[in-house]
N, C-alpha and C positions, 0 to 999 in steps of 0.2 A: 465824127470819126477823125481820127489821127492817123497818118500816115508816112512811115520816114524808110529809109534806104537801107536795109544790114549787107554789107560786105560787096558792097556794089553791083548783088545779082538780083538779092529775093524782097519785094517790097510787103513788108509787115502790118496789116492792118488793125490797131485798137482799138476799142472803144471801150468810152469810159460814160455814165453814169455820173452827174454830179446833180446831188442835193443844193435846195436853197436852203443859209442858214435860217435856222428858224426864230420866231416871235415868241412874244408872248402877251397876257392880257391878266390885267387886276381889276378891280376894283371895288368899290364899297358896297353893306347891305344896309338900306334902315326904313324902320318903319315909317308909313306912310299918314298916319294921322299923328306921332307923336314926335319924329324926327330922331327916333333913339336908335342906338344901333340895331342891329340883329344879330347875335351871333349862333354858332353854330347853324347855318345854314347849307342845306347842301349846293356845291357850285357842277355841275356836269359842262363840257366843254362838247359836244356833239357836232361830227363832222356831217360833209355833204350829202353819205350814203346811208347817213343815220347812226352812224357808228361810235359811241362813247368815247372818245377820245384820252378822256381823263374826266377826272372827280376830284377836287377838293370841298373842304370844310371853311368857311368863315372864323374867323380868330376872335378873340376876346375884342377888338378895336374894330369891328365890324368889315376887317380888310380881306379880301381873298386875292391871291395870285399863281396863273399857272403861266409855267415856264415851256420850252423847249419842243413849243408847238409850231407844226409846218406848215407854211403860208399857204392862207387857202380862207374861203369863206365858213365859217362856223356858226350853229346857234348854240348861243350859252342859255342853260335852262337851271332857274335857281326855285331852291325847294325849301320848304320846312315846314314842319306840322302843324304849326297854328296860325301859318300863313297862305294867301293861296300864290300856288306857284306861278311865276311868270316866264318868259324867255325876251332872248335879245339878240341880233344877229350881229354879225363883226368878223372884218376881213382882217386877218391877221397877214402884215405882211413881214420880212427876213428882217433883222435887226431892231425888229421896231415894238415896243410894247402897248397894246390899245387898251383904253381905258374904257371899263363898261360899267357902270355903276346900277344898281337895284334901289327902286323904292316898293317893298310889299307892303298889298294889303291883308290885314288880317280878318278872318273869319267872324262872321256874325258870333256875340253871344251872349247868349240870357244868364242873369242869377235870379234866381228866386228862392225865395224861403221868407219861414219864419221869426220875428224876433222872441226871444222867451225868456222869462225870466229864469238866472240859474240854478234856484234852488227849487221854485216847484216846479221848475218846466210848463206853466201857465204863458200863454202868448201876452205880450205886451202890446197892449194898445195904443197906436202911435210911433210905434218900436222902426228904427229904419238901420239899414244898412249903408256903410261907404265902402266902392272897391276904390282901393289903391293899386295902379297899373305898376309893376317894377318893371327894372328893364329884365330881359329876356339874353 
């Protein structure tokens, strides 16, 4: 509370309300058995009360960054479909940018099938498959 003199009779009482400036927090997504990026991943920023703060998206370079958040403890919870999601907690405080970086794992999974030959569609015996992981 602030308090000063008008006119040397009536004392004035204000108050004011002031915000901390705020923080912010980046950083990387990549996969966990191959070290490749992630992208498009979703980033959610979730405050104290549980409350979504913000949402971003992972970039082509595997970078996310949210801005213009107010200092305070946070969990960050990172999502994508063929990964499973994790979180991470982080005190954001005024001026200061934290750096939270993601390694996901990705979800169990099988291929199976046939090899055939392509003109009778008879199976081939001995016939194998290779998958090639790309990046995502």
């Amino acid at each position: 509370m602030f308090s000063y003199i008008v006119n040397q009779i009536k004392v004035t009482n204000l108050n004011f309300l002031l915000t901390p400036n705020p923080g912010a927090v980046q950083g990387t997504i990549i996969d966990s058995s191959t070290g490749l990026s992630i992208i498009n991943t979703s980033v959610q920023i979730i405050n104290s009360s549980g409350t979504v703060a913000s949402t971003v998206v992972s970039d082509s370079n595997e970078f996310y960054q949210v801005n213009e958040i107010s200092p305070g403890q946070y969990t960050i919870l990172a999502t994508n479909t063929i990964y499973q999601s994790t979180t991470q907690g982080v005190q954001i405080n005024s001026n200061q940018t934290s750096q939270v970086d993601f390694t996901l794992v990705s979800f169990p999974a099988t291929l199976t099938g046939t090899v055939v030959d392509s003109t009778t569609a008879i199976p081939l015996v001995g016939g194998s498959c290779k998958y090639l992981r790309t990046r995502y």
